[in-house]
C-alpha positions in Angstrom: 4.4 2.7 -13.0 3.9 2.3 -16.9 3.7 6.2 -17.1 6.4 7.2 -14.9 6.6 10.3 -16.4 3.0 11.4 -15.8 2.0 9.5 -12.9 1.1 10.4 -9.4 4.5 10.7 -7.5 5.4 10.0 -3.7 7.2 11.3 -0.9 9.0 8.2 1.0 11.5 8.1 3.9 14.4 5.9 4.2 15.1 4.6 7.9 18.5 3.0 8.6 17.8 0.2 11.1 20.3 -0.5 13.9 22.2 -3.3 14.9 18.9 -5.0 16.2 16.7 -4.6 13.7 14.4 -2.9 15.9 15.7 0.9 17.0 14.8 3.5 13.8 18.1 5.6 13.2 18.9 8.1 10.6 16.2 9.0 8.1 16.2 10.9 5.0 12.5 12.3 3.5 12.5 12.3 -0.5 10.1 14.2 -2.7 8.4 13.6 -5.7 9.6 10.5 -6.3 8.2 7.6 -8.9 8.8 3.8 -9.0 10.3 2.4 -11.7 10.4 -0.9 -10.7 8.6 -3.2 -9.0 9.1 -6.8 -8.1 6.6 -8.2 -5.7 7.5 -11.1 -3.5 7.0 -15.1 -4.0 5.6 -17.2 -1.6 3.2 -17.6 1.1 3.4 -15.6 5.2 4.1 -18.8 6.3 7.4 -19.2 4.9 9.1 -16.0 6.8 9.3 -12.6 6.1 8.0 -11.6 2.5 9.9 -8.5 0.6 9.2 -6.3 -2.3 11.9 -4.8 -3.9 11.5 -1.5 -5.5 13.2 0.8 -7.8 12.6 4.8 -7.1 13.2 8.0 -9.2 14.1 10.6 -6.8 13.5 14.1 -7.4 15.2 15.5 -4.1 15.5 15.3 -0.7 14.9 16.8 2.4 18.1 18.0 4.6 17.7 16.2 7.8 17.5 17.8 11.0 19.3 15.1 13.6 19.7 11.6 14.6 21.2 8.5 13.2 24.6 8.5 11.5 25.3 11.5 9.3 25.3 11.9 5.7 28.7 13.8 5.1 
């Protein structure tokens, strides 16, 4: 993350959940992507359900192949 530029980068997939928070729905696979920003949660496991937000660079994406609600 301080060298962006240079760094290692990632393939990561975003999954739409549905109504129930359970059931994976459409997904999209990006490529060689970076973070560029990272905040990691405050507080202890106790309180609940802990998230880290993050802020990618993407460099492209995959086209999917079915599922989910479409892109277009």
């Amino acid at each position: 993350m301080n060298d962006p530029q240079n760094g290692t980068r990632q393939d990561i997939t975003l999954t739409e959940l549905t109504k129930d928070s359970k059931t994976a729905g459409y997904s999209v696979n990006y490529k060689e992507c970076f973070c560029i920003k990272l905040r990691l949660p405050t507080g202890t496991a106790q309180e609940g359900t802990l998230t880290t937000d993050m802020e990618w660079a993407i460099h492209y994406a995959e086209i999917p192949s079915a599922g989910g609600i479409s892109p277009s």
